[in-house]
Each structure stands twice: as structure tokens, then as C-alpha cells.
C-alpha positions in Angstrom: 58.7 62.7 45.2 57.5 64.4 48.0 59.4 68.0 49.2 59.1 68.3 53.2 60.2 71.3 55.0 61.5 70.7 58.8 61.6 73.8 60.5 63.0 73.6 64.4 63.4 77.2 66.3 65.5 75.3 69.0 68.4 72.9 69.0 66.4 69.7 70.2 68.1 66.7 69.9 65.1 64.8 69.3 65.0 65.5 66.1 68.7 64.0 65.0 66.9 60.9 63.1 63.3 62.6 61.7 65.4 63.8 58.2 66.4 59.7 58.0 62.7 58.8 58.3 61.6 61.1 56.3 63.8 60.3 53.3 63.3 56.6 53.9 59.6 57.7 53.1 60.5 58.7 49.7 60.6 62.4 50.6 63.1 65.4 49.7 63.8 67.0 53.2 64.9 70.3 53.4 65.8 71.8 57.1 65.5 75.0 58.2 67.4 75.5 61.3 70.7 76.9 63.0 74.2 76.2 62.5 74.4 74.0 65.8 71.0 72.1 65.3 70.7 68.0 65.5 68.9 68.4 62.1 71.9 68.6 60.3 73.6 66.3 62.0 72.9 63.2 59.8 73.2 62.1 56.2 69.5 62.2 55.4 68.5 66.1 54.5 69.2 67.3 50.9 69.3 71.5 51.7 70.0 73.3 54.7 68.6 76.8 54.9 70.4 78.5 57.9 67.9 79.9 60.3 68.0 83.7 62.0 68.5 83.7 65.3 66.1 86.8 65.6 62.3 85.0 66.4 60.9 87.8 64.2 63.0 87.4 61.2 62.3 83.3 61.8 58.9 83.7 61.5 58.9 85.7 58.7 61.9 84.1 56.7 59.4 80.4 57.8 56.2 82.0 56.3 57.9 83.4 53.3 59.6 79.6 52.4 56.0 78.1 53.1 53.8 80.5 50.6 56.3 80.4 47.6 55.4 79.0 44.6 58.0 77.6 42.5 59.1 74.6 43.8 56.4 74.6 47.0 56.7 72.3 49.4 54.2 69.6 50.2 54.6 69.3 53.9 55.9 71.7 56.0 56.9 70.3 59.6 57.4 73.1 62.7 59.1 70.4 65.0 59.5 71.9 68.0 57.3 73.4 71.3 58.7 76.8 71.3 58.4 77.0 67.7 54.4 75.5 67.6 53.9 78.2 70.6 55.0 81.4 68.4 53.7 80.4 65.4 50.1 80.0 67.1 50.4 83.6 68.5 51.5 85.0 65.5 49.4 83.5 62.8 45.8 85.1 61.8 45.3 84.3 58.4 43.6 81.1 58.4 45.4 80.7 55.2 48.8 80.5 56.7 47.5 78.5 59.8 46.2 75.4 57.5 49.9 76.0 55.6 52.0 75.7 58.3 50.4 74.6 61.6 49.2 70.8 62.2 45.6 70.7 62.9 42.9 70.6 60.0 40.7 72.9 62.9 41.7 76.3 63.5 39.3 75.9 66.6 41.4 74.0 68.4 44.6 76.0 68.4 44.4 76.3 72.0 46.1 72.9 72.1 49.3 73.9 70.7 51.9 74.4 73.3 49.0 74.9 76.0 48.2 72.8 78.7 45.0 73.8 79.5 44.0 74.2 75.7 44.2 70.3 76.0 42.1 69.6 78.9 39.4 71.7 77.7 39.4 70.2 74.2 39.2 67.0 76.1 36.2 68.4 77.9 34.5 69.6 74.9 34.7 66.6 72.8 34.4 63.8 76.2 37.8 62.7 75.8 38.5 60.8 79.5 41.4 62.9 81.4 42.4 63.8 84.6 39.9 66.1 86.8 41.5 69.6 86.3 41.3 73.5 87.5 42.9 76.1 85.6 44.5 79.0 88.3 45.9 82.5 87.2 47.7 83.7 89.9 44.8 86.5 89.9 42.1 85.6 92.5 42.3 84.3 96.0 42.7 80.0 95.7 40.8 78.1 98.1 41.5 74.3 98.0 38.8 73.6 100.4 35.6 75.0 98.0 37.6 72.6 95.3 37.3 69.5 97.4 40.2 68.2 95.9 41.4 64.6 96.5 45.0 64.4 96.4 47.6 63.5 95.8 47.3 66.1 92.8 49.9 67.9 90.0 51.0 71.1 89.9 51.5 71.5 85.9 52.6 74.9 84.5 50.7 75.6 81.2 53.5 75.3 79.3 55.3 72.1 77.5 58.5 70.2 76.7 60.4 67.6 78.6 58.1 67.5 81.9 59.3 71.0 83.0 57.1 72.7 85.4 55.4 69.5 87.4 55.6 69.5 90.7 53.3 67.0 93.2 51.7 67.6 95.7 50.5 64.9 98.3 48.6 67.1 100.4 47.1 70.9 101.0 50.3 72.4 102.9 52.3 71.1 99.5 49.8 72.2 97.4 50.1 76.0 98.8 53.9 75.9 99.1 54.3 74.8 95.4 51.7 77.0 94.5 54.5 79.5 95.9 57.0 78.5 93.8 55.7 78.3 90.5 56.4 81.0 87.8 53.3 83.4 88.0 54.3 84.3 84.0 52.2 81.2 83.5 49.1 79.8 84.5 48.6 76.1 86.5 47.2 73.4 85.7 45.7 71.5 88.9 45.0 68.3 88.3 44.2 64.6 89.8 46.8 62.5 89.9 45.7 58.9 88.3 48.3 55.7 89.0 49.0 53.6 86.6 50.9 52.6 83.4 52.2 55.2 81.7 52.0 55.0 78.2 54.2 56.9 75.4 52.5 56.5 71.8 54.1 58.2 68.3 51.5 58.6 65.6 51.2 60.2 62.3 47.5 61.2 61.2 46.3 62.5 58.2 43.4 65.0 58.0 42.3 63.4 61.4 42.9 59.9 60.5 45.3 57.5 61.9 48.1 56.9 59.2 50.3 55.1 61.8 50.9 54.4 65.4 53.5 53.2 68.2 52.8 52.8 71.7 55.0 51.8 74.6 54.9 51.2 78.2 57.6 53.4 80.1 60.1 51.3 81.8 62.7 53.6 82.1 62.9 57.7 83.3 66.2 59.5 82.5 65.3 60.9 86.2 62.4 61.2 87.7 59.0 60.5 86.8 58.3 63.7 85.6 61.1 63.5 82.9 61.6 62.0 79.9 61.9 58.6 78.7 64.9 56.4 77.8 63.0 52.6 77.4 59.9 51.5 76.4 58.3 47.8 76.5 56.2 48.4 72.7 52.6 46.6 72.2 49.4 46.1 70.3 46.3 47.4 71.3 42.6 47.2 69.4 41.9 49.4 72.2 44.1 52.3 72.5 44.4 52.1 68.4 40.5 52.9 68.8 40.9 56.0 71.2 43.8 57.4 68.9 41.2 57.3 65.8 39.1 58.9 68.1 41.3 61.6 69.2 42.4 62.5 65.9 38.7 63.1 64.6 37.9 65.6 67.4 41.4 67.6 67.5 41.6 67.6 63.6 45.6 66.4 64.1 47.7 66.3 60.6 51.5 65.4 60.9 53.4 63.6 63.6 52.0 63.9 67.4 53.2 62.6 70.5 50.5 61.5 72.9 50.7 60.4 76.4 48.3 58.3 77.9 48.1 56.5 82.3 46.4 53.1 81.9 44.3 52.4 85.2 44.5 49.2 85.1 41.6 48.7 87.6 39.0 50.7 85.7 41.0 49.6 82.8 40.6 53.2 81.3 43.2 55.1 79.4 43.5 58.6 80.8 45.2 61.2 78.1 47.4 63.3 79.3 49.4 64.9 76.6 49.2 65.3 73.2 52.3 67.1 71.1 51.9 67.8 67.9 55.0 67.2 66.7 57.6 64.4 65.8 59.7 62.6 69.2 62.7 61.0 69.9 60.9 57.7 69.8 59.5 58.1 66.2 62.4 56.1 64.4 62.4 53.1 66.7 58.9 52.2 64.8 61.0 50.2 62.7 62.1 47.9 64.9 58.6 47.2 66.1 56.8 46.8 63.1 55.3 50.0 62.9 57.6 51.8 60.6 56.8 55.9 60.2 58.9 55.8 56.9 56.4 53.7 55.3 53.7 55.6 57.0 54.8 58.9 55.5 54.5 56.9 51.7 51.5 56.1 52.9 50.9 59.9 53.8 51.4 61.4 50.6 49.1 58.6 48.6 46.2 59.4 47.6 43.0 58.0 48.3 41.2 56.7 51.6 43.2 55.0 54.2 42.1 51.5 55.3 40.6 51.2 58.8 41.8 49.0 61.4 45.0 48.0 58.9 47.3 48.8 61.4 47.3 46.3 64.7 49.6 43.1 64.2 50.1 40.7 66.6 48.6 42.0 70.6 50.5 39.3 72.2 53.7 40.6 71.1 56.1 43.1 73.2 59.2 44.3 71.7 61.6 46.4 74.1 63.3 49.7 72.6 65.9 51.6 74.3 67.6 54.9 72.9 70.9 55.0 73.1 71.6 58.4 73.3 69.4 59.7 76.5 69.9 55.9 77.9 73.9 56.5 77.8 73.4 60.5 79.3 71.3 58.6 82.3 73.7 55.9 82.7 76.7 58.3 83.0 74.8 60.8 84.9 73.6 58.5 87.6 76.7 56.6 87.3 74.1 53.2 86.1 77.5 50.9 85.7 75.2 47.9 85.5 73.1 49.5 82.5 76.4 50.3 80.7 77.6 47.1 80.8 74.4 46.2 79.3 75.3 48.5 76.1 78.9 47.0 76.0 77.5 43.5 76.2 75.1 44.0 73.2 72.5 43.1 75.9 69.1 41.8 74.5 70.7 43.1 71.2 70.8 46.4 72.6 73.4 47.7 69.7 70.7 47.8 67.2 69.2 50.8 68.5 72.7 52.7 67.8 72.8 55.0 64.7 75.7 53.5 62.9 74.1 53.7 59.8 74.7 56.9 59.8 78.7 58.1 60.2 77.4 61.5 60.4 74.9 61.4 63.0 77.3 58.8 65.0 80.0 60.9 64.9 77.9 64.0 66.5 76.4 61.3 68.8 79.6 60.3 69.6 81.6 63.5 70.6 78.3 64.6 72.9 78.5 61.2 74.9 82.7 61.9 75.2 82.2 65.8 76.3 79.1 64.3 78.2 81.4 61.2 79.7 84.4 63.5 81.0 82.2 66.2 82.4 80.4 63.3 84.6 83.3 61.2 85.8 85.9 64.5 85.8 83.4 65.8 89.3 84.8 65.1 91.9 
């Protein structure tokens, strides 16, 4: 049986179902992680190992629990942006980077938690993505020698949850957001491409494609920008095909969430994020055909992994909701017509609630009531 190490710096709830998938793989999941964390808020982990709250004594307590001996682990997950970020500053010892960190090419580091890393690994290995211009704050900007066409993003170079996007339609919103981005970081400016956006969950092994899930956004907790609550899931020869391909050139190993705009006039997928790291969407593989738990059994076989084994049937679309973010949008925007559609077991909506686990559903549960009375308690 495989031993997995989780490792999350922050307390992201996205994470509250990877120890079920995981162990549903066949693996032994230990979490290391705070007191408060979604990791050990389910049934599915076999050891907690309580986290310092000191990013120092993290990385250090992290590095010492991925180099030991007796009883290693075989897999050892960082599952979260801020975490990926410091552990790719820290880490020189090439050693430590293949241990820990999930890319099988320490010359593409610049992808993890960066922005701009990914557009210029894109570049370099004629991946098709947006038009972009990296700006640091530092020199004079002059749209006009750019010849921009808008409308264009504003993206911060850093990650998580669509923070630090802001749109611009034309050059007098271009220089006033330029304004009011954080100068700590450095901006991504890049074309804006309309079309389908495109959500995919996949798990690669040593480049290859173990397993994938891709989705058409339906549904934004908010705004575009922000993240997603339901997704219409497909087949695709296609984008299967461009995922191979991405995770050749980047040299991806673990989980990764990748986000792709579909023009559907030029019929071209545009990437425009890739995560290394497990989602909130990762579980709901299961009910789409495309389930991760067998993928990571897959993952720890030995031997070659067939090509093109993946794809069922292209004509079929299955719709996925997740009930916790869908409930937080439906309260916060006061939705009563898409909470009726919970209570009604709508298009067998209640499937995608976790009561197989009394655990999780019981943390799941008190969130949504504190949630519930903060929303309808304003006045």
C-alpha cells in the first residue's frame, strides 16, 4: 500500500475530500497541517501530524518528514499555492526539489505559483496562450509602443482563486488599474480571448497523462474572475491531446489544475492556467467516469501507461455542481431559485453532497449554518 503525505500551509477548503480519494486509491494518507485545516475534517486520513504555524519551522519540520527513512513516504503532496510558492524559493538541492515539488524539470520552476513563469514556459515550448507583457512597476509603461488591442487583463503574478485580475476595456482603464495594483508584485498584461472557459483536473505521471476531467464553466460563485461552483463535464480526443502535450514540456508529476478559453471560431484552446496541485473539482471525477481514485492505483503501478486509454464516450455531458461553494453563492446572493434546486434533489443534485462521510458533513454542515445566519442576519 502506498504511504502519501498531504502537506497544506493554509486552511483551504478545497482540500476537504483529497484524503477520501486518496484512500479510495489504495493509499495510506498522512496530513500534515493545522488544527483548523479541511484536511482533517473527514474520515479518510490515517495520521495527523500538527503543523507549526511559524513558515520557517513548516518548511523545515516538511523537509525533515520527506527525507526520512524508516517508513518513507512514496508521494509527498504540497497542496496548496502559498505552500508551492515557498517551497520553490527555498529549495536548492535538486535532491529535495524532485522529493517534494511536482515537476520532473527543475527548469521549469518558474511555473510554480508564477504567472509569468507560465507564459514564458508556454512561449518556450509553443504552447498557444494569450499575447502577454510582463511589467515591474520599474520603467516608464507606454501602451502605445505595445499596440495593444483590448480589451486586455490586468493579472498580478501571483495565484489562487482569481485574486489580482482586473479588466480593462480600454487605455484610460488600463492606466487607472495599473494604479491600483500592488507594486509588491509584478503584472501580467495580457489579451483577453472570448470564449468557453474550460476547468480540467488531471493527474500525470513523470509527464504523462494518468487521468483527466474537463468541464465547461456554467456557473461563477461571483464574477468571472472567481471561482467555480458548476461545470457541464465532456470528452475530448482533442484537449486529451494538448494535455499529453503539456505535460511532456512542463515535466508535471501529481495532481494539476489547468485552465483552458475555447475559441470557438478558430476552434483553438488557449491555456491559461496551470496549478500544480489537487482542486475542489478533483473528487467529482467519479461521477463522470473519470475517477482520480482509480487513477492514483494506476499512479503507483508500475510499468508504461497505455496511450489514448482514457476518452469514453465524446457525445456525453454530465453536469457536476459542488455543493458547498454552490450553497455559499446561493446564500450570498440570496439565489432562492438555486436553493430550491438543492432541496428539490434537482437533476439529482443530492449526489454531489458528502454524506458518506459524517465527519466531513458535519464540518460542512456547521460552515453553511454560521455561513446561513451571517447572510440572512444583515440587514
Amino acid at each position: 500500500m502506498a504511504k502519501v503525505l498531504v502537506a497544506c500551509l493554509e486552511n483551504w477548503d478545497t482540500l476537504q475530500e483529497l484524503p477520501f480519494v486518496l484512500n479510495k486509491g489504495g493509499c495510506t494518507v498522512d496530513v500534515f497541517c493545522s488544527k483548523k485545516s479541511w484536511l482533517i475534517s473527514n474520515s479518510y486520513y490515517h495520521n495527523w501530524i500538527e503543523c507549526s504555524d511559524d513558515t520557517d519551522t513548516y518548511v523545515k519540520e516538511l523537509t525533515e518528514l520527506a527525507l526520512r527513512k524508516t517508513d518513507a513516504y512514496d508521494w509527498v503532496i504540497p497542496a496548496d499555492e502559498k505552500l508551492l510558492n515557498v517551497l520553490n524559493e527555498r529549495i536548492q538541492s535538486e535532491e529535495l526539489f524532485y522529493r517534494i515539488l511536482p515537476l520532473t524539470k527543475i527548469e521549469n520552476r518558474d511555473i510554480l505559483a508564477s504567472k509569468a513563469g507560465l507564459s514564458r514556459i508556454c512561449e518556450k515550448y509553443g504552447i498557444t496562450s494569450p499575447k502577454y507583457i510582463v511589467y515591474d512597476h520599474k520603467t516608464p509603461f507606454d501602451s502605445h509602443s505595445l499596440q495593444l488591442r483590448y480589451p486586455i487583463l490586468l493579472k498580478q503574478d501571483l495565484s489562487w482563486g482569481g485574486g489580482g485580475i482586473l479588466f480593462c476595456n480600454n487605455e484610460n482603464e488600463l492606466q487607472t488599474n495599473l494604479e491600483k495594483a500592488n507594486k509588491e508584485y509584478d503584472i501580467i498584461i495580457q489579451e483577453y480571448i472570448t470564449g468557453k472557459d474550460i476547468g480540467v483536473e488531471a493527474l500525470f505521471r513523470n509527464g504523462e497523462l494518468v487521468e483527466y476531467n474537463a468541464g465547461e464553466v456554467t456557473t461563477y460563485f461571483d464574477s468571472k474572475f472567481t471561482f467555480t461552483t458548476k461545470r457541464n463535464y465532456f470528452n475530448s480526443n482533442r484537449l486529451e491531446g494538448e494535455l499529453r502535450n503539456i505535460g511532456k514540456h512542463i515535466g508535471i508529476n501529481g495532481f494539476a489544475s489547468i485552465q483552458f478559453i475555447y475559441q470557438t471560431q478558430e476552434e483553438i484552446y488557449y491555456l491559461l492556467e496551470v496549478d500544480i496541485r489537487p482542486n475542489f473539482w478533483l473528487p467529482s471525477g467519479r461521477f463522470t467516469g473519470h475517477d482520480f481514485s482509480k487513477a492514483v492505483s494506476r499512479f503507483f503501478t508500475p510499468g508504461p501507461l497505455p496511450e489514448n486509454a482514457i476518452l469514453a464516450d465524446e457525445t456525453k455531458v454530465t453536469e457536476v455542481a459542488i455543493f458547498y461553494r454552490d450553497i455559499i453563492r446561493v446564500l450570498k446572493r440570496k439565489k432562492i431559485i438555486d436553493l430550491l434546486k438543492w432541496v428539490f434533489n434537482y437533476k439529482g443534485y443530492w449526489k454531489f453532497i458528502p454524506l458518506y462521510d459524517k465527519v466531513l458533513f458535519k464540518r460542512v454542515r456547521k460552515e453553511l449554518w454560521d455561513k446561513m445566519k451571517g447572510s440572512f442576519g444583515k440587514k
